[in-house]
N, C-alpha and C positions, 0 to 999 in steps of 0.2 A: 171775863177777858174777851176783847174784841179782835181780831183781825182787820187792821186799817193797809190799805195800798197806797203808797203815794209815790207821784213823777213830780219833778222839779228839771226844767232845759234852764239853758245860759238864754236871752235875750236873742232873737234873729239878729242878725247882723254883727253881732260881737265877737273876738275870737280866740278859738278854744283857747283855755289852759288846762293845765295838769289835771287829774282827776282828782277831786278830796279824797281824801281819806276817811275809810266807814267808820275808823275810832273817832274820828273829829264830829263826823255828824250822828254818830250816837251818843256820843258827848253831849252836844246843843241839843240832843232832843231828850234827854235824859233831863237836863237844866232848865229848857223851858216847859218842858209839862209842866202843869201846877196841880198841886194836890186837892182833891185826892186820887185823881186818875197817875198811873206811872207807865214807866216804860217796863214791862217784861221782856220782851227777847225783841229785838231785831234784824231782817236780814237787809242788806242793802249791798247795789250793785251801782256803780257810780263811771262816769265814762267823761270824757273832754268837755261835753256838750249835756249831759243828761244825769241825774240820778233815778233809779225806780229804788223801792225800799217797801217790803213786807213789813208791818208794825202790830206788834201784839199789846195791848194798852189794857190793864187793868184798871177799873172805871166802874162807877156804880151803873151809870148809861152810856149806851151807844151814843148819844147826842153830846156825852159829855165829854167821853172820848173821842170823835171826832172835835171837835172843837178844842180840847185842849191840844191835840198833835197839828191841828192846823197854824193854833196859836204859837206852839214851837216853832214850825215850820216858818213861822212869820220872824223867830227871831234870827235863824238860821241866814235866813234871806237879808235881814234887815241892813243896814247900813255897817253895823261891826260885826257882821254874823260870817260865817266858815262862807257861807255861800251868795255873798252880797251880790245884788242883782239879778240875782235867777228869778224865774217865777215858778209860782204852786201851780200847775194844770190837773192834776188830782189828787184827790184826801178824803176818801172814805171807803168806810166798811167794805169789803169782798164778801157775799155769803158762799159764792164758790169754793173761795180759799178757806174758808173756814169751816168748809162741810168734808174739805179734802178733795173734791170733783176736777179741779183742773187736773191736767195730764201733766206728769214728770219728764222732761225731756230725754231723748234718747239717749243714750253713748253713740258717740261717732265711732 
């Protein structure tokens, strides 16, 4: 199992709409992974303008799983995808997040 991080913005200049919804883009990346890497869990936080999204991708490699969540992410984006237009600005491995190291946000 990999820990994959990915950001996706809307295009500069374009503007905002509604935020997707995280069942709709766990959906699409659930349908574009291609076998035999899958999706395991996902967390995703989506906004007017931006998604980030934690990705847990079981995969025989790292290279394969990168690659096949980017290739989702490619269909997500694409032309009849949840999130047409956007661009991919990151898609790969975390070994921070996947050792546990980053720090848990406070409670306010």
């Amino acid at each position: 199992m990999y820990v994959i991080r990915v950001h996706l913005e809307t295009p500069s200049g374009r503007p905002p709409r509604e935020p997707v919804a995280a069942p709709a883009v766990r959906h699409g990346l659930e349908h574009g992974l291609r076998g035999p890497a899958r999706l395991s869990h996902a967390r995703i936080r989506s906004t007017a303008g931006a998604l980030d999204a934690v990705v847990f991708v079981a995969a025989g490699t790292l290279l394969e799983a990168e690659d096949g969540l980017r290739a989702a992410c490619g269909e997500l984006t694409g032309a009849d995808g949840p999130l047409s237009g956007w661009r991919l600005l990151h898609c790969e491995a975390d070994s921070w997040l996947a050792l546990g190291l980053h720090e848990l946000p406070t409670p306010n």
